[in-house]
Backbone as CSV, one residue per row, in Angstrom:
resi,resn,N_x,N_y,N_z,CA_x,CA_y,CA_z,C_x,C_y,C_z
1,UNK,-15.031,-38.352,-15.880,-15.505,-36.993,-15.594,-14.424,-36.180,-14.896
2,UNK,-13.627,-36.843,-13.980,-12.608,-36.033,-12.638,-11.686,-35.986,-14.111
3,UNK,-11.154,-37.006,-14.839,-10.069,-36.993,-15.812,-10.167,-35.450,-16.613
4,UNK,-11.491,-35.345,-17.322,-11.955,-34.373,-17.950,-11.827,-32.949,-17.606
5,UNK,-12.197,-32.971,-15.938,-12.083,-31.777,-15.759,-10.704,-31.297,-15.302
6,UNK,-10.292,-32.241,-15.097,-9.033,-31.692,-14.647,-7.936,-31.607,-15.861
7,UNK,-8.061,-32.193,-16.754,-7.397,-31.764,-18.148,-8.119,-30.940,-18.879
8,UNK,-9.152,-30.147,-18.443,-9.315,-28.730,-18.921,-8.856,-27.633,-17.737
9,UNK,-8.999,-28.040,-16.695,-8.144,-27.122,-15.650,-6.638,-26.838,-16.320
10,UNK,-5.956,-28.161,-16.491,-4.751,-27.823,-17.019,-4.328,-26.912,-18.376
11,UNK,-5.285,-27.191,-19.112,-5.527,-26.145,-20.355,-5.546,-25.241,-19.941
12,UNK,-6.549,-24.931,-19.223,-6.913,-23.271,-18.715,-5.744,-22.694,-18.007
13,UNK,-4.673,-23.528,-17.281,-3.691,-22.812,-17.139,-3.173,-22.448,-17.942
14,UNK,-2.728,-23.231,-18.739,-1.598,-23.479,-19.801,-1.909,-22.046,-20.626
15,UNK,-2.481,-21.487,-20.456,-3.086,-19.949,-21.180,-2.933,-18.834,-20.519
16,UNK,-2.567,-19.637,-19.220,-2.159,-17.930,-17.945,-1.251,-18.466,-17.537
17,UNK,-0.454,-16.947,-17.144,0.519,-16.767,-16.401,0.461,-17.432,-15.234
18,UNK,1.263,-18.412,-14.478,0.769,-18.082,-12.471,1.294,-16.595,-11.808
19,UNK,1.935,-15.887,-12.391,1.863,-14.648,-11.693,0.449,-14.061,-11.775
20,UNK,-0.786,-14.078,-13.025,-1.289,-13.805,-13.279,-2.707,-14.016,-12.652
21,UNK,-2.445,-15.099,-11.782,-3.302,-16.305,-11.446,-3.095,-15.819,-9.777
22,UNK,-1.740,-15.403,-9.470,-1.852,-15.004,-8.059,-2.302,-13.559,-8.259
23,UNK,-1.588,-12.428,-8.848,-2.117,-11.414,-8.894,-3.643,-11.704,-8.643
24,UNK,-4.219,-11.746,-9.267,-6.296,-12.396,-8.744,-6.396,-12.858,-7.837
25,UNK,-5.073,-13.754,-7.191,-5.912,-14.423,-6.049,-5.468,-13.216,-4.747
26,UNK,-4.222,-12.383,-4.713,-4.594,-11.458,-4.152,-5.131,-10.233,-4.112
27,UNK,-5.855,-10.135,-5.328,-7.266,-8.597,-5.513,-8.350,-9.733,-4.740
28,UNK,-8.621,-10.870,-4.663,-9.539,-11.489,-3.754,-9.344,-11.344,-2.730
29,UNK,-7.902,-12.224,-1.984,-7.400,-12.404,-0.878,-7.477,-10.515,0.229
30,UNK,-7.082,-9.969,-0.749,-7.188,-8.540,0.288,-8.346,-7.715,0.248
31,UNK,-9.132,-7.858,-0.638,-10.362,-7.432,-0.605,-11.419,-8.038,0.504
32,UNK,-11.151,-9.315,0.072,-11.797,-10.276,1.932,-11.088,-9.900,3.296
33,UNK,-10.131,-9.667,2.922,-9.420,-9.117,4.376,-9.768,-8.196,4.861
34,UNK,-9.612,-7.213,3.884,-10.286,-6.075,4.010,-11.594,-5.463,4.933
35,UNK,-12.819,-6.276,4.041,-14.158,-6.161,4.509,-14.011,-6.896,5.942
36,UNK,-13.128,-8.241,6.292,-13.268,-9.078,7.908,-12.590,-7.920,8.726
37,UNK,-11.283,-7.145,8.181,-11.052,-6.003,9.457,-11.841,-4.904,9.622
38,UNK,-12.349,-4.400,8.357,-13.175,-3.443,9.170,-14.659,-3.851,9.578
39,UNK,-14.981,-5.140,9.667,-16.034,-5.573,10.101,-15.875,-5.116,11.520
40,UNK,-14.521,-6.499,12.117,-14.126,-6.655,13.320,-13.819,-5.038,14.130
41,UNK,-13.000,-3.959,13.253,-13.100,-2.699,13.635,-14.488,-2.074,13.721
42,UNK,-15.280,-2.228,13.436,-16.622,-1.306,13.495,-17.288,-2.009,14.905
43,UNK,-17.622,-3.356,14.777,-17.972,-3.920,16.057,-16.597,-3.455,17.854
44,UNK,-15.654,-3.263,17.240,-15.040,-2.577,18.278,-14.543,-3.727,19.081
45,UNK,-13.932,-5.126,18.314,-13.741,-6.274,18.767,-11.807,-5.793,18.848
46,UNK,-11.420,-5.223,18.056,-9.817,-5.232,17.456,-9.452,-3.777,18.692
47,UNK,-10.744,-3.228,19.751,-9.708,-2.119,20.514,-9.179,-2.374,21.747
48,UNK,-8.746,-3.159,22.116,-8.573,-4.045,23.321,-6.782,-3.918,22.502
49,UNK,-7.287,-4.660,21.590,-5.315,-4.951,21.277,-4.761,-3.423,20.752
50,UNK,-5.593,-3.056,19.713,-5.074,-1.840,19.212,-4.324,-0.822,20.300
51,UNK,-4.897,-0.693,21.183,-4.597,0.488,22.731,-3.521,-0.264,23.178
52,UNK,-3.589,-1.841,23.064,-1.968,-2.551,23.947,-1.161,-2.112,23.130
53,UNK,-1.453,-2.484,21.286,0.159,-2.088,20.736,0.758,-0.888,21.287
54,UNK,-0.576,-0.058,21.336,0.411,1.781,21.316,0.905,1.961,22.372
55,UNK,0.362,1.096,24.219,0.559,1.460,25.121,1.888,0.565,25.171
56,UNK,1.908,-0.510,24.282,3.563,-1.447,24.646,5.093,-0.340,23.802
57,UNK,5.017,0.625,22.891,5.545,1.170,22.120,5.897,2.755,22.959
58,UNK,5.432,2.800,23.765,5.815,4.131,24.455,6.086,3.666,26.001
59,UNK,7.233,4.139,26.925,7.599,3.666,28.036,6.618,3.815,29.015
60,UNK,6.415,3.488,29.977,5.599,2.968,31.360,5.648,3.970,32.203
61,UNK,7.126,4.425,32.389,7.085,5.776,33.212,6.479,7.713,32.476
62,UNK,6.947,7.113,31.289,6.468,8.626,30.542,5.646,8.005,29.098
63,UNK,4.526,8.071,29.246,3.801,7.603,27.793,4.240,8.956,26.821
64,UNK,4.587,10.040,27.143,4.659,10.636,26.021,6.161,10.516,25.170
65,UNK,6.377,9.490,25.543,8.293,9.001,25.166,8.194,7.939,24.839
66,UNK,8.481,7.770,23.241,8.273,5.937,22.875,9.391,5.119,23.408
67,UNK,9.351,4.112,23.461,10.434,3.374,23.859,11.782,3.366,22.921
68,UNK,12.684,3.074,22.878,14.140,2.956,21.925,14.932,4.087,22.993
69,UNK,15.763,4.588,21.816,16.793,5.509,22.058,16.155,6.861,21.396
70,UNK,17.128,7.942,21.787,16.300,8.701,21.341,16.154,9.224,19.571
71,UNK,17.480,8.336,18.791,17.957,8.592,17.591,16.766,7.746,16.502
72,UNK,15.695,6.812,17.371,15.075,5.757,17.000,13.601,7.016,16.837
73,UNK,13.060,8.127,17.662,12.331,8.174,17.310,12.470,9.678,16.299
74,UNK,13.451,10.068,16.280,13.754,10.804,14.931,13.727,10.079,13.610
75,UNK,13.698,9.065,13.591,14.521,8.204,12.168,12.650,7.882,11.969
76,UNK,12.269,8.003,12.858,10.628,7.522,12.596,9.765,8.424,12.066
77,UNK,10.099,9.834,12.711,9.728,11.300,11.932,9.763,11.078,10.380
78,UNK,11.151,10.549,10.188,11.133,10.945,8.865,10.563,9.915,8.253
79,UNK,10.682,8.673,8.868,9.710,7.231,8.185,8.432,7.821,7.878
80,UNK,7.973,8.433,8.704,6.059,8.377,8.436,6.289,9.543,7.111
81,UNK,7.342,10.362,7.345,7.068,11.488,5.692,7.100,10.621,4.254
82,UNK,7.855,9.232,4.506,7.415,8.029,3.420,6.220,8.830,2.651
83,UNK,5.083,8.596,4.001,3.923,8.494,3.069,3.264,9.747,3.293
84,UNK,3.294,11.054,3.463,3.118,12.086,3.448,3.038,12.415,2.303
85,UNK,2.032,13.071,1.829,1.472,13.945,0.405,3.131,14.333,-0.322
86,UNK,3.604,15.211,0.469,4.508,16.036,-0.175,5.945,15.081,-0.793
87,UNK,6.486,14.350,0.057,6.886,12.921,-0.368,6.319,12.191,-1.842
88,UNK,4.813,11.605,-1.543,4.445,10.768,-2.035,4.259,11.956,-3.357
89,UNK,3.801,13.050,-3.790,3.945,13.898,-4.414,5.086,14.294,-5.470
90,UNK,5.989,14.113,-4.712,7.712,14.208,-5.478,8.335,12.873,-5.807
91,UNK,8.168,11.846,-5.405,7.907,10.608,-5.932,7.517,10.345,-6.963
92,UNK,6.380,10.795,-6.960,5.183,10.652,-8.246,5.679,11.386,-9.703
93,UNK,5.929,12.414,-9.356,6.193,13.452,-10.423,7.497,13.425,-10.906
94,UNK,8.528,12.498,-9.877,9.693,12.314,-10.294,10.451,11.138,-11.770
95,UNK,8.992,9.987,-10.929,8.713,9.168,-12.024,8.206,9.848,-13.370
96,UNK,6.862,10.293,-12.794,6.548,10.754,-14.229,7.603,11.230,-15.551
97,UNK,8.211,12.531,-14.431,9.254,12.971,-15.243,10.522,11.863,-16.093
98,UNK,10.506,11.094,-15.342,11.536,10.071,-16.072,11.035,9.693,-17.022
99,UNK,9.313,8.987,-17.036,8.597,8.451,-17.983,8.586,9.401,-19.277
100,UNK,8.456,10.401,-18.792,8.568,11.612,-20.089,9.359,11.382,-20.910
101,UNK,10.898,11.606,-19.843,12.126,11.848,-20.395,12.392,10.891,-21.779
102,UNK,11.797,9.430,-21.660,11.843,8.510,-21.812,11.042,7.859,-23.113
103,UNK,10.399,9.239,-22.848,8.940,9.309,-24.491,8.202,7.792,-23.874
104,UNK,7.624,7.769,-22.898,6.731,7.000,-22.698,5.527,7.559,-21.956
105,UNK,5.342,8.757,-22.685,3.874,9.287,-22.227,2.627,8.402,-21.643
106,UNK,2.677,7.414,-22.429,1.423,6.606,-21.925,1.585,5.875,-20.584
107,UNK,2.725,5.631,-20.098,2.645,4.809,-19.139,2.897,5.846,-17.909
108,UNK,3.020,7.142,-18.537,2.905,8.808,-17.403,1.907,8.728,-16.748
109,UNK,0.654,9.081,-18.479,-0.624,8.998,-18.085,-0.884,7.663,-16.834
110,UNK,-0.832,6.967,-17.354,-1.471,5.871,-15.997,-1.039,5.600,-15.151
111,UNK,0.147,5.999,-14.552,1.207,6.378,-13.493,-0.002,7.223,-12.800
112,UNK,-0.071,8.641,-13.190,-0.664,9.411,-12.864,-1.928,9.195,-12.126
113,UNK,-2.629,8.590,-13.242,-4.291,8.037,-13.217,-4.302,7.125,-11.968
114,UNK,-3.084,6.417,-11.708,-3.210,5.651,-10.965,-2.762,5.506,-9.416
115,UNK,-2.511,7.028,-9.279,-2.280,7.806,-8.163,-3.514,8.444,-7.707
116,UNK,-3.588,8.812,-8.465,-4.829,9.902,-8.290,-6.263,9.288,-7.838
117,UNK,-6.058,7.703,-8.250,-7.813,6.659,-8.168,-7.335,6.400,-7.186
118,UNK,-5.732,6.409,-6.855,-5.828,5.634,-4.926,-5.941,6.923,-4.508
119,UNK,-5.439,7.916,-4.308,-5.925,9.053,-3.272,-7.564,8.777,-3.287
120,UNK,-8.803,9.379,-4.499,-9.843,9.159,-3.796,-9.915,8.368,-3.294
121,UNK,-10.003,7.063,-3.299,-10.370,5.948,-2.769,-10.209,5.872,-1.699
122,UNK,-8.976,6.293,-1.219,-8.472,6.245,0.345,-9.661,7.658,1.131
123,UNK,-9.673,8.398,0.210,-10.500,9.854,1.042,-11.632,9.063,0.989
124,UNK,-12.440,8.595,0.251,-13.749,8.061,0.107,-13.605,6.759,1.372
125,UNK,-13.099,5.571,1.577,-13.083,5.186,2.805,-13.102,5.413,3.488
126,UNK,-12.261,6.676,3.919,-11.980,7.223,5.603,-13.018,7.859,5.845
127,UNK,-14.002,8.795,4.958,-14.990,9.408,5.113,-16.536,8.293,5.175
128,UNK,-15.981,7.346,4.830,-16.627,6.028,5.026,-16.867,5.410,6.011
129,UNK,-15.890,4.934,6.467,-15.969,4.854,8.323,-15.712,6.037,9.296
130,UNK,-14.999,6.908,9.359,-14.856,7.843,9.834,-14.534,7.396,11.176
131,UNK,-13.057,6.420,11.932,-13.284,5.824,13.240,-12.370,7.107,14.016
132,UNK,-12.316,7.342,15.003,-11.656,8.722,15.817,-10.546,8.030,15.935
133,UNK,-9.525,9.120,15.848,-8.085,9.258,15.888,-7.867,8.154,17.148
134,UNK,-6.308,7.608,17.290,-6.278,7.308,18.842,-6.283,8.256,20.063
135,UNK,-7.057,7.772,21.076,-6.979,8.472,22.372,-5.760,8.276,23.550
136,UNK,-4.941,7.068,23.125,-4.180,6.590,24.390,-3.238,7.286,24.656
137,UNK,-2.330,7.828,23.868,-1.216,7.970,23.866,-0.912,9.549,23.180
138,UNK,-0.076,9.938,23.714,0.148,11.510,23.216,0.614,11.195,21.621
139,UNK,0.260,12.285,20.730,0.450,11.824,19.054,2.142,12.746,18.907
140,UNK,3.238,11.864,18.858,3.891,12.440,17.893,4.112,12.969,16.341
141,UNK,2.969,13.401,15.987,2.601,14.264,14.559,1.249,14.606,14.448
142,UNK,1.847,15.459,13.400,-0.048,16.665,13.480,-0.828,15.461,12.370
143,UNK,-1.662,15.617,13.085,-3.031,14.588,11.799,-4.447,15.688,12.163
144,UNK,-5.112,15.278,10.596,-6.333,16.168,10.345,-7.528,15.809,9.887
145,UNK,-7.170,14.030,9.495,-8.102,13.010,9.216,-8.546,12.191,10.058
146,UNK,-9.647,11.387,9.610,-10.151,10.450,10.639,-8.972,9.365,10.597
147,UNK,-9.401,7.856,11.040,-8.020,7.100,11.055,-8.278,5.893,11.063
148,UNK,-9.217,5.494,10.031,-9.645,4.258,9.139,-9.940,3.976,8.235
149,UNK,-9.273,3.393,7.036,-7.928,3.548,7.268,-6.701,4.488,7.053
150,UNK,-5.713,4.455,7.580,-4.202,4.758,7.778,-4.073,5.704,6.022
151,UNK,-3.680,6.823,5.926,-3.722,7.096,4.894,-2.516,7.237,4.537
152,UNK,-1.487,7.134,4.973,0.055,7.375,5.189,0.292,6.177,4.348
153,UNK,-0.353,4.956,4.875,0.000,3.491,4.961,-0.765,3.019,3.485
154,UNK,-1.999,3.574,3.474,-2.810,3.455,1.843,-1.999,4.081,0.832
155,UNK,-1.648,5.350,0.872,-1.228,5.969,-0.133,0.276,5.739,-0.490
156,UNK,0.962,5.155,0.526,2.905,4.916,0.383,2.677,3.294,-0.206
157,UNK,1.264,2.419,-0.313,1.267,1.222,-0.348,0.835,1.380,-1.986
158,UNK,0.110,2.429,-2.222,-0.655,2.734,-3.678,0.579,3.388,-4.401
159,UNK,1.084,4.179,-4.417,2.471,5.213,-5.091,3.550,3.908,-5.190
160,UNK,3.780,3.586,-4.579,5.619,2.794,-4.113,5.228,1.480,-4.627
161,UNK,4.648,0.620,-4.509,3.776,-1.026,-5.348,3.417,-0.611,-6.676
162,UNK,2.592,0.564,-6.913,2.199,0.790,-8.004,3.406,1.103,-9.159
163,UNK,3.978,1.674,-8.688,5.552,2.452,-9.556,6.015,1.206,-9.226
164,UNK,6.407,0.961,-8.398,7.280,-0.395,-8.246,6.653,-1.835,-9.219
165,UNK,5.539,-1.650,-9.430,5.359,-3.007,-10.709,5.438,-2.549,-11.843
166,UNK,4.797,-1.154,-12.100,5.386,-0.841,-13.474,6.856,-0.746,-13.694
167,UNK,7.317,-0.124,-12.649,8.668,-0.409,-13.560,9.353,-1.623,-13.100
168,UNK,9.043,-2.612,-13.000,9.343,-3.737,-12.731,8.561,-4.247,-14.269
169,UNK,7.659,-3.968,-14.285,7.616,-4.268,-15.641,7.931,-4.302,-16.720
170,UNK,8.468,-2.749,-16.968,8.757,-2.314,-17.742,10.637,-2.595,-18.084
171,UNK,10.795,-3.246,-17.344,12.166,-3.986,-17.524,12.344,-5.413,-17.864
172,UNK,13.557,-5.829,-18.629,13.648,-7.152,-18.668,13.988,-8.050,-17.702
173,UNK,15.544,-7.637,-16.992,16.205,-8.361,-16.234,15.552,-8.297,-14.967
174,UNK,15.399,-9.618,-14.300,14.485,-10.192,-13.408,15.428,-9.342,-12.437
175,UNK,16.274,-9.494,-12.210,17.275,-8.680,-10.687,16.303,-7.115,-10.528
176,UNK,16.560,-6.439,-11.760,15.889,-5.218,-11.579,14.278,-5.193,-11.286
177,UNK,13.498,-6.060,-11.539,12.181,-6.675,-11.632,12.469,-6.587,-9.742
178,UNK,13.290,-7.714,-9.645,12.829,-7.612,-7.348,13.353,-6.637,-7.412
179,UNK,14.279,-5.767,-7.251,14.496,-4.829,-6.870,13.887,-3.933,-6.713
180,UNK,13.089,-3.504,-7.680,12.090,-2.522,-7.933,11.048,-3.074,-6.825
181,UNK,10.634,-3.986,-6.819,9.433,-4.168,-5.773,10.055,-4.333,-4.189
182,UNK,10.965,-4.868,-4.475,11.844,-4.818,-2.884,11.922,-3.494,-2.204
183,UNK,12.295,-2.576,-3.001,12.554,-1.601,-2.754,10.774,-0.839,-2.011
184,UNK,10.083,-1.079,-3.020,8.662,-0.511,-2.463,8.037,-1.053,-1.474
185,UNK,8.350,-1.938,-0.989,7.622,-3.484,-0.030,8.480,-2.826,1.146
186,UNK,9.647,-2.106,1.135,10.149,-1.679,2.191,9.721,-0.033,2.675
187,UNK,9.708,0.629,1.651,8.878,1.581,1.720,8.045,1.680,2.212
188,UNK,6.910,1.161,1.726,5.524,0.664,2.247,5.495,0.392,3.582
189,UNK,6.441,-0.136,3.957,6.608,-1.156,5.744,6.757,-0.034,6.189
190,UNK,8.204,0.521,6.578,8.235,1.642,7.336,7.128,2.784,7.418
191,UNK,6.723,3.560,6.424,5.920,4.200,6.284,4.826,4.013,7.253
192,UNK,4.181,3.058,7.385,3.109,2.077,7.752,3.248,2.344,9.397
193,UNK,4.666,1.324,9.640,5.055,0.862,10.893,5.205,2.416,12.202
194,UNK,5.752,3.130,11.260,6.065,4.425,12.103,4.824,5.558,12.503
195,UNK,3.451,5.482,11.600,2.051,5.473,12.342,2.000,5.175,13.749
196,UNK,2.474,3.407,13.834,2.067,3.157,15.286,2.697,3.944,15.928
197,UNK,3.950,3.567,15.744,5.310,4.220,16.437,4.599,5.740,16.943
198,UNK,4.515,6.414,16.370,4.084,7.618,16.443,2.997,7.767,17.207
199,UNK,2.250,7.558,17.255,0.575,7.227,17.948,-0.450,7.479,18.057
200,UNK,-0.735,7.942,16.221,-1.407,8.681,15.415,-1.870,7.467,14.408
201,UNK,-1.946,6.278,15.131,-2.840,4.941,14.406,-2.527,3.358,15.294
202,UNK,-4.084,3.443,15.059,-4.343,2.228,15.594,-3.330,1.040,14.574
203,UNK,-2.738,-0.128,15.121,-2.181,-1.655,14.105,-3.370,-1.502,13.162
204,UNK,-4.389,-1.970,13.252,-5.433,-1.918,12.271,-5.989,-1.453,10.936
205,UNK,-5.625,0.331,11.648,-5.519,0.882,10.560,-4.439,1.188,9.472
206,UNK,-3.377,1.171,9.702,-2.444,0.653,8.953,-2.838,-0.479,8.299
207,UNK,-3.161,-2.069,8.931,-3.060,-2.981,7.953,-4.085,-2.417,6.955
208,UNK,-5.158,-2.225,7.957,-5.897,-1.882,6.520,-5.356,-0.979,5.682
209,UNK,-4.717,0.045,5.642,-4.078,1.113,5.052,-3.383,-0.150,3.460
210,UNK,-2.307,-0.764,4.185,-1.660,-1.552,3.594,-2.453,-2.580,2.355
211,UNK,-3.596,-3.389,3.211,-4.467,-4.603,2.958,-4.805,-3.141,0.821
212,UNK,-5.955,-1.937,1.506,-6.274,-1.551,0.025,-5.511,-1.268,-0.362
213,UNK,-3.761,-0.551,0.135,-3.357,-0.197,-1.393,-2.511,-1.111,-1.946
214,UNK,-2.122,-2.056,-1.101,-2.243,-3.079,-2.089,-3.204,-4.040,-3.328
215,UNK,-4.395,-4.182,-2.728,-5.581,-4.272,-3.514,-5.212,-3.571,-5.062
216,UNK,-5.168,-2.199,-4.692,-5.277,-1.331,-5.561,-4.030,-1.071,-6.436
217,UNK,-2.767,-1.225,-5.759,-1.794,-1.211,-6.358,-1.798,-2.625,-7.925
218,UNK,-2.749,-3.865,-7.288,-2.161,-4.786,-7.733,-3.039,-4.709,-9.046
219,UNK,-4.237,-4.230,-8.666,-5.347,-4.256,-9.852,-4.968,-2.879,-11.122
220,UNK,-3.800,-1.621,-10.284,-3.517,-1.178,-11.393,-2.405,-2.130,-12.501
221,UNK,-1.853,-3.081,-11.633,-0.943,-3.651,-12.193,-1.317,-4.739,-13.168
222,UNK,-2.141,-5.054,-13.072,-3.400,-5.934,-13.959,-3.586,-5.197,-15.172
223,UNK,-4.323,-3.835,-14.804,-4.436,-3.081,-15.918,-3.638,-2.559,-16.912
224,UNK,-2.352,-2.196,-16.131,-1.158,-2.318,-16.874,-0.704,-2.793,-17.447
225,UNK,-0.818,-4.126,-17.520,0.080,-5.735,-18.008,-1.200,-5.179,-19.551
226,UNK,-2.213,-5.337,-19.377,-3.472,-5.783,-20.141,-3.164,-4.481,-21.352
227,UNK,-2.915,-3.479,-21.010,-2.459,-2.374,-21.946,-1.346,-2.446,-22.520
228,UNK,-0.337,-3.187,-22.119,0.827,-2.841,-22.539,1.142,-4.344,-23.529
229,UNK,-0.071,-4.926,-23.110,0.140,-6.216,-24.082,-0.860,-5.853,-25.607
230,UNK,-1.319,-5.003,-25.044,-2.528,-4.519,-26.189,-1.813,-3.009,-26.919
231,UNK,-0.666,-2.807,-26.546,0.167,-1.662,-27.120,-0.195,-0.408,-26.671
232,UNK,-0.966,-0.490,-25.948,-1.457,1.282,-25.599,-0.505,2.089,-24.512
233,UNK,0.192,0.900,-23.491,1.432,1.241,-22.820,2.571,0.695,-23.298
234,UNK,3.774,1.262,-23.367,5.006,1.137,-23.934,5.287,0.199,-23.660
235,UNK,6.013,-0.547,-24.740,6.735,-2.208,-24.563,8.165,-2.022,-23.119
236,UNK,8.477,-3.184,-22.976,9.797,-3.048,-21.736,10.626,-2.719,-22.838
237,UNK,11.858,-2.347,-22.082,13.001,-2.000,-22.862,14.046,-2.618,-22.119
């Protein structure tokens, strides 16, 4: 019986990818994460630490002065515009435009489509929990949303992963394949990281920021693979 099943386990691989096999196991893995942080955030278990990160990140004598030098918290200004609309906006459209250039309309379209399903999603959460901005610390940047989760951190994790697997896909040579995602995985970080920095988000909300658009990044990337094997998105070149 153990023989049996486990030489149909092996079959059943033998038919998938293991990229294919992790991709799923992390649309699981962060989707559970997901729901345990904002559990732990709603019960109000995660604000004890959240208030230490921001209060360890800005100096002791002047909270309205983060700690570093002062060249450290300029370079952070421009980190958090990572994930700022207008950024993530010209990003978007920059690709597109290449995709055009490129006569690969179809993989525009779902570029597009697949920007546009993480913005709601991220508005539909935050209006979901709706948790109040931080109180501790003076905010170095204007914010106008609630701040669960991190929308800076959702949307630079949804744009930059998302573009970053398609065109990681859409290539042969494996070098350009990490690169392309290297490149977004760093994106994504800073973007993220400079929230706290700033003090216009709880750690939390960021991960979570991070936790869905990755989710989301990965499940467009699913969808992608599944189209482009079915011809409706352009072959690699």
């Amino acid at each position: 019986m153990m023989k049996r099943m486990l030489s149909k386990a092996m079959e059943w691989l033998g038919r998938h990818e293991v990229i294919l096999l992790v991709a799923v196991l992390m649309v699981v893995a962060g989707t559970w994460e997901f729901i345990t942080l904002a559990d732990l955030v709603s019960e109000g278990r995660t604000q004890s630490f959240d208030e230490w990160v921001l209060r360890s990140v800005r100096r002791p004598d002047n909270p309205a002065m983060p700690i570093g030098p002062d060249w450290l918290a300029e370079a952070a200004r421009d980190m958090t515009a990572l994930g700022g609309v207008a950024v993530l906006l010209l990003v978007t459209l920059g690709v597109a435009g290449y995709l055009a250039l490129d006569r690969k309309f179809a993989a525009m379209g779902f570029v597009l489509a697949a920007v546009a399903g993480g913005l709601v999603l991220g508005s539909v959460l935050k209006a979901a929990f709706d948790r109040p901005r931080p109180q501790v610390v003076p905010y170095l940047s204007q914010v106008y949303t609630s701040s669960f989760p991190s929308g800076h951190s959702m949307m630079s994790a949804v744009v930059y992963l998302t573009l970053g697997a398609l065109l990681a896909h859409m290539v042969a040579r494996r070098r350009l394949k990490f690169y392309f995602v290297a490149v977004a995985l760093l994106l994504t970080g800073l973007a993220g990281m400079s929230r706290v920095y700033m003090g216009v988000h709880y750690p939390t909300d960021v991960l979570a920021g991070w936790t869905a658009g990755l989710v989301w990044a990965t499940l467009c990337w699913l969808a992608a693979r599944k189209l482009q094997r079915r011809g409706v998105i352009e072959k690699q070149t």
